[in-house]
C-alpha positions as CSV (number, residue, x, y, z in Angstrom):
1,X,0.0,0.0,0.0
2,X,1.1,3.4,0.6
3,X,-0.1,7.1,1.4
4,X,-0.1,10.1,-0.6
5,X,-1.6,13.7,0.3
6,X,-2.9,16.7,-1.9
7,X,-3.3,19.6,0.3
8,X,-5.0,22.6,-2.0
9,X,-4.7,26.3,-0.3
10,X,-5.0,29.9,-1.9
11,X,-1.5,30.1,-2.6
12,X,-0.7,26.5,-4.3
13,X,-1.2,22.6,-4.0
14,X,0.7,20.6,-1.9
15,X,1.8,16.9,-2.8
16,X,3.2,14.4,-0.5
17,X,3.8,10.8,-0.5
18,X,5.4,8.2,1.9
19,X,8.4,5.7,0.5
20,X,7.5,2.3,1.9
21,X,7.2,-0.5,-0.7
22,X,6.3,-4.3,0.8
23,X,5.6,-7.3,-1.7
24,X,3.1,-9.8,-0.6
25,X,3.1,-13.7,-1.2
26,X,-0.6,-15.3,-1.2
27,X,-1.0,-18.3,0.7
28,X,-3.6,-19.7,0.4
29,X,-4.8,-23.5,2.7
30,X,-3.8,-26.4,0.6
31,X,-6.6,-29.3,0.2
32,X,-6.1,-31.9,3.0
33,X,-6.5,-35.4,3.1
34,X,-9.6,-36.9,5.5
35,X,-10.5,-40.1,5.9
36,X,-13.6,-41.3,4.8
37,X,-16.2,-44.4,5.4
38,X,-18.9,-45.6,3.5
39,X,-22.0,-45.9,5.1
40,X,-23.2,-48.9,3.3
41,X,-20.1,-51.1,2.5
42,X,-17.9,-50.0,5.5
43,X,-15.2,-49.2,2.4
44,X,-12.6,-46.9,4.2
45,X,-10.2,-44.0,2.0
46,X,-8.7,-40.8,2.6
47,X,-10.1,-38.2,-0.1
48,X,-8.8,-34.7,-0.7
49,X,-10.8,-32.0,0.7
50,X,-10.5,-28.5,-0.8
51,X,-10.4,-25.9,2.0
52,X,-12.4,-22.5,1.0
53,X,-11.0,-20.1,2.7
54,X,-9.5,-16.5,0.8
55,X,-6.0,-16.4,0.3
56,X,-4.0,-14.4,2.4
57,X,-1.3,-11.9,2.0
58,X,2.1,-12.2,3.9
59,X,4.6,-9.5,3.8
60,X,8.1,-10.9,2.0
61,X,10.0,-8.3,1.9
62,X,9.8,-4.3,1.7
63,X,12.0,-1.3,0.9
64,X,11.7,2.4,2.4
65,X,13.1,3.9,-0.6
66,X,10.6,3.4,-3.0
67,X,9.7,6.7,-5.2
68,X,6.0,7.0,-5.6
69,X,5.4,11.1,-6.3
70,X,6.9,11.9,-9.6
71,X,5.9,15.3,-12.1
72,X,5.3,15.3,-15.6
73,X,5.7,18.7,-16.8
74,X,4.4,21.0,-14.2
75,X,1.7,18.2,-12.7
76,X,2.2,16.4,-9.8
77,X,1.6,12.7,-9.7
78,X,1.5,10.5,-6.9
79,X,0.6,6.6,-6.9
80,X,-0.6,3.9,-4.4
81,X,-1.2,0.7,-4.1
82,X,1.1,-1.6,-6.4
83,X,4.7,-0.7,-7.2
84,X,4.8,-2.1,-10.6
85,X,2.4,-3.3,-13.3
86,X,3.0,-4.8,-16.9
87,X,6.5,-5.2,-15.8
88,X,7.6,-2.4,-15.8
89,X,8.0,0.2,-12.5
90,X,5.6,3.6,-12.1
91,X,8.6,5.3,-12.8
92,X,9.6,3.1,-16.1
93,X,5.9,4.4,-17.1
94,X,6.2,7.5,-16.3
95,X,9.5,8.7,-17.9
96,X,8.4,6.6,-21.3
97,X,5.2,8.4,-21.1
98,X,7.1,12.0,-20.6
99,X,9.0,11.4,-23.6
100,X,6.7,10.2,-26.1
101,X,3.4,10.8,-25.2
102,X,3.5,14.0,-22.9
103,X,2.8,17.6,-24.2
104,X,2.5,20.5,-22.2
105,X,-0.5,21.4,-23.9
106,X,-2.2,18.7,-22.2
107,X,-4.2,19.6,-19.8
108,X,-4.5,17.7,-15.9
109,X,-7.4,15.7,-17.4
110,X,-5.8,14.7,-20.5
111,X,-2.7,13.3,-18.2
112,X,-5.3,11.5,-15.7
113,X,-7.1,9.8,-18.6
114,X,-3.9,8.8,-20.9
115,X,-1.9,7.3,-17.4
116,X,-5.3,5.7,-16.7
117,X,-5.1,3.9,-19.8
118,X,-1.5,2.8,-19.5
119,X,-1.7,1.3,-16.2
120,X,-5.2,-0.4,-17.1
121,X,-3.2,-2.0,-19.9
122,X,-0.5,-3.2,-17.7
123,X,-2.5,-4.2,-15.5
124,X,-4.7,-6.7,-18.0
125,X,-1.0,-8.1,-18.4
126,X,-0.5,-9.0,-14.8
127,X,-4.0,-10.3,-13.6
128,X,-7.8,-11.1,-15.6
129,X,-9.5,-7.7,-14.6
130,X,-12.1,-9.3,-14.9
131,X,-12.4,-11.4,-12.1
132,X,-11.9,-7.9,-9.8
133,X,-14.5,-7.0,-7.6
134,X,-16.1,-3.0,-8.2
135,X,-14.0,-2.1,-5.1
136,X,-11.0,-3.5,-5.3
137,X,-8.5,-1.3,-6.9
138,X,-4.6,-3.0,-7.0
139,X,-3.5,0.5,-8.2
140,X,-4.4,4.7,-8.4
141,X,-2.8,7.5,-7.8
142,X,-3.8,11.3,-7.6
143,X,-2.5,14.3,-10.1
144,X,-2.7,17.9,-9.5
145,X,-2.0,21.3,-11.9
146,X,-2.8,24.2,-13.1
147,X,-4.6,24.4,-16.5
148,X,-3.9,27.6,-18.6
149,X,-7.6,28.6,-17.3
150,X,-7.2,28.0,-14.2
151,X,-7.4,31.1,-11.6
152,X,-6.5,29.8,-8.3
153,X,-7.0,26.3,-6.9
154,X,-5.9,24.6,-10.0
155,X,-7.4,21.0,-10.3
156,X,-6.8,17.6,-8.4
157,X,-8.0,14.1,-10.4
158,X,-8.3,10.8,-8.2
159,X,-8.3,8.0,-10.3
160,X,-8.7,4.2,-9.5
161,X,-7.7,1.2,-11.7
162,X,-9.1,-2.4,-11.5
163,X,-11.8,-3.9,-13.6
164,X,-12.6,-0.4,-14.9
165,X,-10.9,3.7,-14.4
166,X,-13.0,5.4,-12.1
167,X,-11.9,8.8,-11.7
168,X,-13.1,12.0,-9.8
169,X,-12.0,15.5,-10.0
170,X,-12.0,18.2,-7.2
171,X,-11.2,22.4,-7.3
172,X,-12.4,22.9,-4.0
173,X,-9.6,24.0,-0.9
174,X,-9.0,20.7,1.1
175,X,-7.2,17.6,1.2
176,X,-7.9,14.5,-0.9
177,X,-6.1,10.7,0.1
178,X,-4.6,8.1,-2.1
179,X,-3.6,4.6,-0.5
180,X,-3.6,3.9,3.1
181,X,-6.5,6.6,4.1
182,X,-8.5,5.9,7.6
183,X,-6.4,7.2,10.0
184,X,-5.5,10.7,8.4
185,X,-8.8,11.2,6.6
186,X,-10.6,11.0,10.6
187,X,-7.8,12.9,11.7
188,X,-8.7,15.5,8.5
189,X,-12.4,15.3,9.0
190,X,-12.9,15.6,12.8
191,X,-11.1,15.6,15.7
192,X,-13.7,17.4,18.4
193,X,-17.4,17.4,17.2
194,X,-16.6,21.0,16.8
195,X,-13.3,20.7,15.9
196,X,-12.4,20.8,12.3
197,X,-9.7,21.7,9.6
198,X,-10.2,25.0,8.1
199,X,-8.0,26.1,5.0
200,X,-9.3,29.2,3.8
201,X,-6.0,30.6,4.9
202,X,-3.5,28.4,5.6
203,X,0.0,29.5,3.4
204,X,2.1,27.0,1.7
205,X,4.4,26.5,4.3
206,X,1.5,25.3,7.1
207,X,0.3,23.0,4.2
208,X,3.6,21.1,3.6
209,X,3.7,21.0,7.7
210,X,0.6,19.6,7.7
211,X,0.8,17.3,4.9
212,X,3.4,15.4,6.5
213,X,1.7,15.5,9.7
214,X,-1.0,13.5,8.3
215,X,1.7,10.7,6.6
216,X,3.6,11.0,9.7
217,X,1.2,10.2,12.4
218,X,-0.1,7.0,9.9
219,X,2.7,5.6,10.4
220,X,3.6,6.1,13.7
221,X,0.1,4.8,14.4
222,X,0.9,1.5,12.4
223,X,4.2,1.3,14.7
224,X,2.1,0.6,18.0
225,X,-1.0,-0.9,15.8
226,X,-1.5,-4.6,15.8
227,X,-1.0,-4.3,11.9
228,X,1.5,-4.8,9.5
229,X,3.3,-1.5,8.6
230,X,2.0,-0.1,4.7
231,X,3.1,3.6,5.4
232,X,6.8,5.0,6.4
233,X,10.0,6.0,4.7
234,X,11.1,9.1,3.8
235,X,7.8,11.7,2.9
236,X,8.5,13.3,-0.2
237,X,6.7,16.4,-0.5
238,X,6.7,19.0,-3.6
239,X,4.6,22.3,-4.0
240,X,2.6,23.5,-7.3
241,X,1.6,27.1,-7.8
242,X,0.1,28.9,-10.7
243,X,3.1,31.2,-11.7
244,X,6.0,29.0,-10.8
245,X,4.8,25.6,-11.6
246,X,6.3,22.4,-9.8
247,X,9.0,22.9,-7.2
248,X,10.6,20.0,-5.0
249,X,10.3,20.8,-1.0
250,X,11.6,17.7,-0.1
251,X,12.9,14.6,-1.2
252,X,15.1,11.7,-0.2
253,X,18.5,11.3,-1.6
254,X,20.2,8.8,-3.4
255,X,22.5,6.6,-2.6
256,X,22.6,9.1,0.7
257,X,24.8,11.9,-1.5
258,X,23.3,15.3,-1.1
259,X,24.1,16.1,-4.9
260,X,22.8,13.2,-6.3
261,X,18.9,13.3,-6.1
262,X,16.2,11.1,-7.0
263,X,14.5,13.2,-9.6
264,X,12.7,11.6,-12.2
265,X,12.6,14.6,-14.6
266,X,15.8,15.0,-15.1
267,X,16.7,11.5,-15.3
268,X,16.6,11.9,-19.5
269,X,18.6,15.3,-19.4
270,X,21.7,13.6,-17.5
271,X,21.8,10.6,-19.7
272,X,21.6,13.1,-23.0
273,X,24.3,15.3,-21.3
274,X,26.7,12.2,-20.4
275,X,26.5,10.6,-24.6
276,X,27.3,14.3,-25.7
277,X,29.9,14.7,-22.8
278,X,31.5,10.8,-24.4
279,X,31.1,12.3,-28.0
280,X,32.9,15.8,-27.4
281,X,35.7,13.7,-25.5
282,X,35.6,11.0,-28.7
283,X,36.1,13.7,-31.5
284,X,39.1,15.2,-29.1
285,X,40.9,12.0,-28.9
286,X,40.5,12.0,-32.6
287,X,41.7,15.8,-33.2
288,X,38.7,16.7,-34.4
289,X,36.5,19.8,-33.5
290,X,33.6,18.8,-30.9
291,X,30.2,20.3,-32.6
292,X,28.2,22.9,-31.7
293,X,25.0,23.1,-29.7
């Protein structure tokens, strides 16, 4: 699982996400042998007996580095639920989709619908859709922007993949959940009967604070919770306004260098700049001029 945030304020959208990544084995009871008696010859056998009982998911193995908020021109992105589908990581989709399907004329519903499509496509790879009940959803994620038209609180798209895309838009101030949800949705709805969030004029800062509150406290609920953990890691947290676009607030580091970043948009730019850098240093070995541009 996982938990990602969209806080929207006057000023700008906030967008944070958690970096814990588990894989689950089902189990599932295997038949068992019983023995059996006929009641009208005595005969006496052992027959296999199919246990019904729902499979069961047991944590393998998990990782608290796992990169689940990404942006795709000046949107925001952030997934839940599986890490991978088709195959391929999120971030495999993403960064193939940013370089031949994005354009920044697109607006935040044009993104929603064509990442919908991609991942429903993986997904019919990995399992029969079909056989998915109307709530269960093995991946979504949420995107936020600013459209050329919009004024102030820019819009936020929830979208859910599993037999079908089901998809819901907000431009109201507020917060919206993706992923691990019930403890920072009561927290966000109601603390006191007469004790609840207001946003109307809460600044950027407060709303990153708070957006990491909500991630934080999940999973330091899980921690004393008789539950298995599905929310921790570093909380990545990036800010969109109007005039400036996507800006990073925070984000975990690779590799634990402070230069080295995990930044999925730039990932393309330093492989370009490293094959020209190897080119330029080819045509010098070679005595000839490096070329221009």
């Amino acid at each position: 699982m996982t938990m990602n945030v969209i806080v929207r304020v006057p000023d700008g959208i906030v967008v944070a996400s958690d970096s814990l990544a588990s894989q689950h084995h089902q189990m599932q009871i295997p038949p068992v042998q019983v023995p059996y008696k006929c009641g009208s010859c005595n005969h006496e056998e052992e027959i296999t007996v199919n246990v019904a009982a729902p499979q069961v998911g047991i944590p393998v193995n998990s990782s608290p580095l796992a990169t689940k908020l990404f942006y795709i021109g000046h949107y925001a992105v952030s997934f839940h639920g599986a890490a991978a589908v088709g195959g391929r990581t999120l971030c495999n989709h993403v960064l193939n989709y940013v370089h031949t399907g994005f354009e920044f004329s697109k607006t935040v519903r044009d993104v929603a619908e064509d990442l919908s499509v991609i991942l429903h496509d993986g997904l019919k790879k990995d399992m029969d859709v079909d056989l998915l009940g109307p709530e269960d959803m093995p991946i979504g994620f949420q995107i936020a922007g600013y459209n050329s038209d919009d004024l102030d609180l820019g819009s936020t798209f929830m979208v859910g993949i599993g037999k079908e895309c089901t998809t819901t838009d907000t431009k109201e101030r507020g917060v919206t959940f993706g992923g691990q949800v019930d403890i920072a949705s009561r927290i966000y709805r109601r603390v006191l009967p007469t004790d609840n969030v207001s946003l109307d004029l809460t600044t950027l800062p407060d709303a990153v604070d708070y957006a990491k509150f909500l991630i934080r406290t999940t999973a330091d609920y899980q921690r004393f919770a008789k539950q298995v953990p599905t929310v921790g890691g570093p909380v990545d947290v990036a800010i969109i306004t109007k005039w400036a676009g996507f800006r990073w607030v925070e984000r975990k580091t690779l590799l634990g260098s402070d230069e080295v970043r995990l930044n999925v948009g730039k990932v393309a730019e330093e492989m370009r700049s490293i094959s020209r850098r190897q080119d330029e240093l080819a045509l010098q070995f070679n005595g000839l001029p490096a070329a221009q541009g």
